[in-house]
C-alpha positions in Angstrom: 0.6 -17.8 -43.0 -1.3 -18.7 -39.8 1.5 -19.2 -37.8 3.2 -15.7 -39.0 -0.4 -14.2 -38.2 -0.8 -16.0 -34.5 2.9 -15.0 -33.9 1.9 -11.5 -34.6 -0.7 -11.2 -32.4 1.7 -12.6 -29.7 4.5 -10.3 -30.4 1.7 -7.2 -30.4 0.3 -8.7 -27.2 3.2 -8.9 -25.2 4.4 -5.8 -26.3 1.2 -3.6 -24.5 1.7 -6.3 -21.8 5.3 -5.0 -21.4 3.9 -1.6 -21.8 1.3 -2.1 -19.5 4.0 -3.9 -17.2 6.2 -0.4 -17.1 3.4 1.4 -16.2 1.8 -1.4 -13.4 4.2 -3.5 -11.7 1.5 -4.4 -9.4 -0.3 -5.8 -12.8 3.2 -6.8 -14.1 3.9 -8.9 -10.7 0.8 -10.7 -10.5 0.8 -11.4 -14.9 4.3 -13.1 -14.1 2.7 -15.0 -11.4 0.1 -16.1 -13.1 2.1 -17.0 -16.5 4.7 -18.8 -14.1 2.1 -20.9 -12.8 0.3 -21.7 -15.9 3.5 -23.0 -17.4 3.6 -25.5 -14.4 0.2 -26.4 -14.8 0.5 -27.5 -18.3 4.3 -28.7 -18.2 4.4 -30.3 -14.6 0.7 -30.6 -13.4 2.4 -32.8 -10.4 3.8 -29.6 -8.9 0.6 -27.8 -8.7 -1.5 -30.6 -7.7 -3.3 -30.7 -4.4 -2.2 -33.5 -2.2 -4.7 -34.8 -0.1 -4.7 -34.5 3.4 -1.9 -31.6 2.4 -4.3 -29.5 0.4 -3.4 -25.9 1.5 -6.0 -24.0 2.0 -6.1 -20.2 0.9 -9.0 -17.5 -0.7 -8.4 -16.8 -4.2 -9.4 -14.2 -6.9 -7.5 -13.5 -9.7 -8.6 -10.1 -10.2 -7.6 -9.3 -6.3 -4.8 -11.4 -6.1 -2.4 -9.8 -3.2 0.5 -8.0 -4.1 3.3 -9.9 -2.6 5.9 -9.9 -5.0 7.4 -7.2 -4.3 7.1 -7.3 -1.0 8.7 -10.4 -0.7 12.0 -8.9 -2.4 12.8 -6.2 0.3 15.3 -6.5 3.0 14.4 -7.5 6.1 14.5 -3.9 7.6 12.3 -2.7 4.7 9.5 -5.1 5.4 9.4 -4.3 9.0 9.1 -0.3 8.3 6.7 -1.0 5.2 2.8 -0.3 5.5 1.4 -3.9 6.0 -2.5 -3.5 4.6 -3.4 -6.2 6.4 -3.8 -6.4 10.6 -6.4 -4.3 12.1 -8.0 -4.2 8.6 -9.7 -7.1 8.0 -12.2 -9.6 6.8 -14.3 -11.6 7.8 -16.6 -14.0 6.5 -18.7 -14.7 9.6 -19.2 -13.2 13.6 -17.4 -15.7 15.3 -19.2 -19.1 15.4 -23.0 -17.3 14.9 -25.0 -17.7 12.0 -25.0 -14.0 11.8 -22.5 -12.9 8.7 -20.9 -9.8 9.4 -18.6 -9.4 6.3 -16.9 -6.3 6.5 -14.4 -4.1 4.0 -11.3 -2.0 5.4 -11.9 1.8 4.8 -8.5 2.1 4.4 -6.5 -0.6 2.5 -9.3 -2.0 0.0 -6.2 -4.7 -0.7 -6.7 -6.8 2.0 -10.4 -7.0 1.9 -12.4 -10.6 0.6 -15.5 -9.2 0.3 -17.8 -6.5 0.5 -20.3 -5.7 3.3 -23.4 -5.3 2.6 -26.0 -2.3 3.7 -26.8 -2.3 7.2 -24.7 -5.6 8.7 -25.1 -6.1 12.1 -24.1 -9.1 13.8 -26.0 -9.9 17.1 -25.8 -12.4 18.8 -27.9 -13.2 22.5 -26.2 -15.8 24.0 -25.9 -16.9 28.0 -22.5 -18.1 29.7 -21.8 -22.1 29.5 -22.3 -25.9 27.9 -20.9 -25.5 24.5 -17.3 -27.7 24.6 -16.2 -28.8 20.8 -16.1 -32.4 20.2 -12.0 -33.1 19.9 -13.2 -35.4 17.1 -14.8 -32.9 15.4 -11.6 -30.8 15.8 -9.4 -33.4 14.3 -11.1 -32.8 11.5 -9.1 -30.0 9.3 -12.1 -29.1 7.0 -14.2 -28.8 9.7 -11.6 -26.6 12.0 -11.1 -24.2 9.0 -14.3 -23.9 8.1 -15.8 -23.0 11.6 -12.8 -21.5 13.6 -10.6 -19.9 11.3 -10.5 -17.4 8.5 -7.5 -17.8 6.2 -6.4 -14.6 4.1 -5.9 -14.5 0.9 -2.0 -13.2 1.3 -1.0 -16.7 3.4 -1.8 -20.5 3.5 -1.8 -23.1 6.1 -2.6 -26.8 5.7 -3.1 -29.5 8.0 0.4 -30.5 8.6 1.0 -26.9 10.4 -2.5 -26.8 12.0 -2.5 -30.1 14.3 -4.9 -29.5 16.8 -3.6 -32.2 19.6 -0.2 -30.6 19.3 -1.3 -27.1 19.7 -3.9 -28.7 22.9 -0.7 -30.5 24.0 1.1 -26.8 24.6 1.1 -25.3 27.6 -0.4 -22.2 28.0 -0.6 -21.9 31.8 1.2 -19.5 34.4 1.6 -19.7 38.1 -0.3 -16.8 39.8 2.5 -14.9 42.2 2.1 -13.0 45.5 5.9 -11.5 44.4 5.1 -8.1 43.1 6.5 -8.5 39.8 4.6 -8.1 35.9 3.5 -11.6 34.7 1.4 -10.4 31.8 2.4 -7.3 29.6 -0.7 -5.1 27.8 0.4 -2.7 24.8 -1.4 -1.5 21.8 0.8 -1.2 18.6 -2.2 1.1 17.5 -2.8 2.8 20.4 -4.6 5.9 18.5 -7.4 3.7 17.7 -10.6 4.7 18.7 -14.4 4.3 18.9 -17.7 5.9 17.4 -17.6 8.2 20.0 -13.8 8.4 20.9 -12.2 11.9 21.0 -9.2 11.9 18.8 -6.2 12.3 20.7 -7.7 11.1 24.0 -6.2 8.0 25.2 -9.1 8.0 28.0 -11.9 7.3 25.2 -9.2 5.0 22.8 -8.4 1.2 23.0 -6.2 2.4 25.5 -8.8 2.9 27.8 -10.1 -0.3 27.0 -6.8 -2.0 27.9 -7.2 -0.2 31.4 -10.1 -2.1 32.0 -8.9 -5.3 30.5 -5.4 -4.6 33.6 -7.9 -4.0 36.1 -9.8 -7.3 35.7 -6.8 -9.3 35.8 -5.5 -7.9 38.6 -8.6 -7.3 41.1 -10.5 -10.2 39.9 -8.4 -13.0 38.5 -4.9 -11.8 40.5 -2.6 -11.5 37.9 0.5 -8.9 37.9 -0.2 -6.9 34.9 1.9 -4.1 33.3 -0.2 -1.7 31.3 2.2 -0.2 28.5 0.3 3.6 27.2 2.8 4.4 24.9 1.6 5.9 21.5 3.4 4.0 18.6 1.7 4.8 15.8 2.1 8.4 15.2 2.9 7.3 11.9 0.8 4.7 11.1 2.3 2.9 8.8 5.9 2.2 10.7 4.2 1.4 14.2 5.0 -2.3 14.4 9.0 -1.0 13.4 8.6 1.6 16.2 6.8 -0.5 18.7 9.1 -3.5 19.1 12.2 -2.1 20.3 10.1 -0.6 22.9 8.5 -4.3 23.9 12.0 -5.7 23.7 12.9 -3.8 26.1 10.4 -4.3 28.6 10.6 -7.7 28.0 14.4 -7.5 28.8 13.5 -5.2 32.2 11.0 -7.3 33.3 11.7 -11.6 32.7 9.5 -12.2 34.8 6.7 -11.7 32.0 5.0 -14.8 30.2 2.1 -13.5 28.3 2.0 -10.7 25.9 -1.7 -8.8 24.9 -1.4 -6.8 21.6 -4.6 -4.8 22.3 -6.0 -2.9 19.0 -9.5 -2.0 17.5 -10.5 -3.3 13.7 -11.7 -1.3 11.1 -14.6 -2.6 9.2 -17.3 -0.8 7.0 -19.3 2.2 8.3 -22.3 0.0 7.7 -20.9 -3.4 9.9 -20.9 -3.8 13.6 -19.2 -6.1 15.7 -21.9 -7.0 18.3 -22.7 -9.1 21.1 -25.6 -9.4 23.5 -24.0 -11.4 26.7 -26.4 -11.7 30.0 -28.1 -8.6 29.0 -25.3 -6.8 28.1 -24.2 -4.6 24.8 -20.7 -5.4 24.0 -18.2 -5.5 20.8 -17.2 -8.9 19.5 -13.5 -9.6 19.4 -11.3 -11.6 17.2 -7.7 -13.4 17.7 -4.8 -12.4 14.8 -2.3 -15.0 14.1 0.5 -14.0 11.7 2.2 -17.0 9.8 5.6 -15.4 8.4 4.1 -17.2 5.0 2.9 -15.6 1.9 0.7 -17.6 -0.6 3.4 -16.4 -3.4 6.7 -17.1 -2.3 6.6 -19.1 1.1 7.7 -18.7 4.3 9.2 -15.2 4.8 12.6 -16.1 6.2 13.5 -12.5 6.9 10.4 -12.7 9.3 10.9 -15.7 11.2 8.9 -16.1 14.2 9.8 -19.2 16.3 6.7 -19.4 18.3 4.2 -19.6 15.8 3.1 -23.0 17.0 3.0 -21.6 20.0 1.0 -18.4 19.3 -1.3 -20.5 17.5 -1.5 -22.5 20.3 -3.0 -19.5 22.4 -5.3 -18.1 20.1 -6.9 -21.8 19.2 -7.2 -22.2 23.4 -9.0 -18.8 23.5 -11.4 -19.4 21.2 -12.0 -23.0 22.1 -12.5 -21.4 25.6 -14.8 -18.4 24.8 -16.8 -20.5 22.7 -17.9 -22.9 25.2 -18.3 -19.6 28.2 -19.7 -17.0 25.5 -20.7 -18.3 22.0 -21.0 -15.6 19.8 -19.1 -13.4 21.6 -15.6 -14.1 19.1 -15.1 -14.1 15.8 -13.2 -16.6 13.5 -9.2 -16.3 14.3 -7.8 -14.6 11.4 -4.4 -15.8 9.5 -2.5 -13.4 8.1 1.3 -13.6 5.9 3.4 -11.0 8.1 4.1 -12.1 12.0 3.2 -8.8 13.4 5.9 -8.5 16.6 4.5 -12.3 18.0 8.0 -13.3 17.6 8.9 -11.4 20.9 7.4 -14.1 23.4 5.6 -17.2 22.7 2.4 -17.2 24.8 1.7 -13.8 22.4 -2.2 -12.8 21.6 -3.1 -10.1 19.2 -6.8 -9.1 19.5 -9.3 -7.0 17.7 -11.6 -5.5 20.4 -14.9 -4.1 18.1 -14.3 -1.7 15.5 -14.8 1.7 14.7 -18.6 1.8 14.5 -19.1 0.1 17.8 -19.0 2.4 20.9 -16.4 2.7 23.8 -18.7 1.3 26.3 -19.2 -1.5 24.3 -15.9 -2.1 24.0 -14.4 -2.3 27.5 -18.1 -4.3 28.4 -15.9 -6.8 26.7 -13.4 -7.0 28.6 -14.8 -8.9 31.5 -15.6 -12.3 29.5 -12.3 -11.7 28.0 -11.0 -11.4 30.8 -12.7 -14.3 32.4 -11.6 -16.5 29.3 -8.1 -15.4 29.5 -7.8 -16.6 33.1 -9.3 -20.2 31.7 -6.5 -20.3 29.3 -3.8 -19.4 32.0 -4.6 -21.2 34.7 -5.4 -24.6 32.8 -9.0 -25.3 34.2 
């Protein structure tokens, strides 16, 4: 009689679940992901248990959980024209290596956010140029590298076996300065409509585009790099820019060999109530943050569809940059964000992807940045 009564309850359950399912397949996705996984839990607890040194580390919440199921069935040409909520929008637990938190939501794509900002964030840091190298010990040391230089999002994983810091230190990063008058570093913006608190929409002069002019004109009048400044406007539609935008680089790439280092300028987006601050030597400016995509969701694995030979070398970069701003500007970068998709970095290995501010800083503030940038970039490419 109990049995007959608790299989029931089962049927009746999995009937509004299959309901439910029709109506959600977001829910549905994530119920058979969870079920899946529960099943291997109590069947084969070896397959789901941590291992060690090999512990993968990702953020979870079950009531959050990431939607990439269904993503991860589309064609290859379907994921690259498909709204990813995830690049410009992001998290973050902490400003860079301050004690300052500056947790921040995405206006936009509430998916991809960790946590909620609260009222009135600011993160400010005063901080003067110099003296603050990492131990490599201390670096060797994955809990410690994750905790303090990383932030891992929730739709990807990495464990110690694909972040090896001596390997990635071991890459060379460097470029020989030319007097030949050909482009050795290429400047775009996927998201070139991006702007500031006091941008005017439609003006590429007040935009991240304007920032990026600042950014060329460092690297060429102070540090003597050959810079090509791409202005196109990719993102007319939002949601296929990366799609529209690499065909474009591609080519350019093609035109010019002569490039080795691609910048993939954009501007976050965070809560109306967060900024992205730095005080450097007296100076107002925005914080900025490295993007690394991984071609991995936490769901199904490494996206073959997606695959991206230099990741070790992309990671590479953005690990040198930080190390390098960190000991010229602490405070003035946040934590490198991870991220599932791979976001065009499969075009040239020595690629960066960086956040300059976010909405609610201003313009100014934004291209003050660009001279340590700039200053730490020519660290990183010249190998001192």
């Amino acid at each position: 009689m109990i049995t007959a009564g608790v299989l029931l309850i089962g049927s009746s359950l999995f009937l509004w679940i299959c309901i439910l399912g029709v109506r959600n397949t977001s829910l549905w996705n994530r119920l058979q992901y969870q079920i899946c996984y529960l099943m291997l839990k109590q069947y084969a607890p070896v397959l789901t248990a941590g291992d060690g040194d090999q512990t993968a580390y990702q953020i979870e919440d079950d009531t959050t959980m990431y939607d990439m199921q269904s993503e991860s069935q589309l064609s290859y040409d379907q994921i690259l024209v498909k709204k990813d909520p995830q690049e410009t929008q992001t998290v973050d637990d902490s400003a860079g290596n301050s004690d300052t938190d500056a947790n921040q939501t995405d206006p936009e794509n509430t998916q991809s956010n960790e946590a909620d900002a609260s009222s009135g964030d600011v993160a400010t840091t005063a901080v003067s140029a110099g003296g603050n190298a990492v131990s490599l010990e201390k670096l060797n040391d994955f809990d410690y590298l994750i905790q303090h230089y990383y932030t891992v999002d929730k739709s990807t994983t990495i464990n110690s076996s694909q972040l090896v810091v001596q390997n990635l230190l071991n890459k060379d990063c460097t470029i020989q300065k030319t007097t030949e008058d050909v482009p050795q570093i290429l400047i775009y913006h996927t998201h070139g409509s991006e702007g500031y608190a006091d941008s005017t929409p439609g003006d590429p002069n007040t935009s991240v585009i304007a920032v990026g002019n600042r950014l060329t004109q460092l690297l060429q009048d102070t540090y003597g790099y050959h810079v090509l400044h791409d202005t196109g406007i990719y993102d007319t539609d939002r949601d296929h820019a990366y799609n529209v935008a690499a065909p474009v680089i591609q080519k350019i790439l093609q035109d010019h060999p002569s490039i080795e280092v691609v910048i993939d300028l954009h501007r976050d987006g965070v809560a109306d109530t967060t900024r992205l601050a730095a005080n450097i030597n007296g100076v107002d400016m925005a914080q900025v943050m490295f993007f690394n995509g991984l071609s991995k969701t936490t769901a199904t694995g490494d996206i073959d569809y997606l695959r991206n030979p230099y990741i070790e070398d992309n990671l590479a970069m953005s690990l040198k940059m930080q190390l390098a701003a960190t000991e010229l500007y602490p405070g003035f970068t946040r934590k490198i964000y991870l991220k599932s998709y791979r976001y065009n970095m499969h075009l040239c290995p020595k690629s960066l992807l960086i956040e300059v501010g976010a909405q609610t800083n201003t313009l100014q503030e934004a291209v003050n940045a660009m001279d340590p940038l700039a200053q730490v970039l020519d660290r990183v490419l010249s190998g001192k």
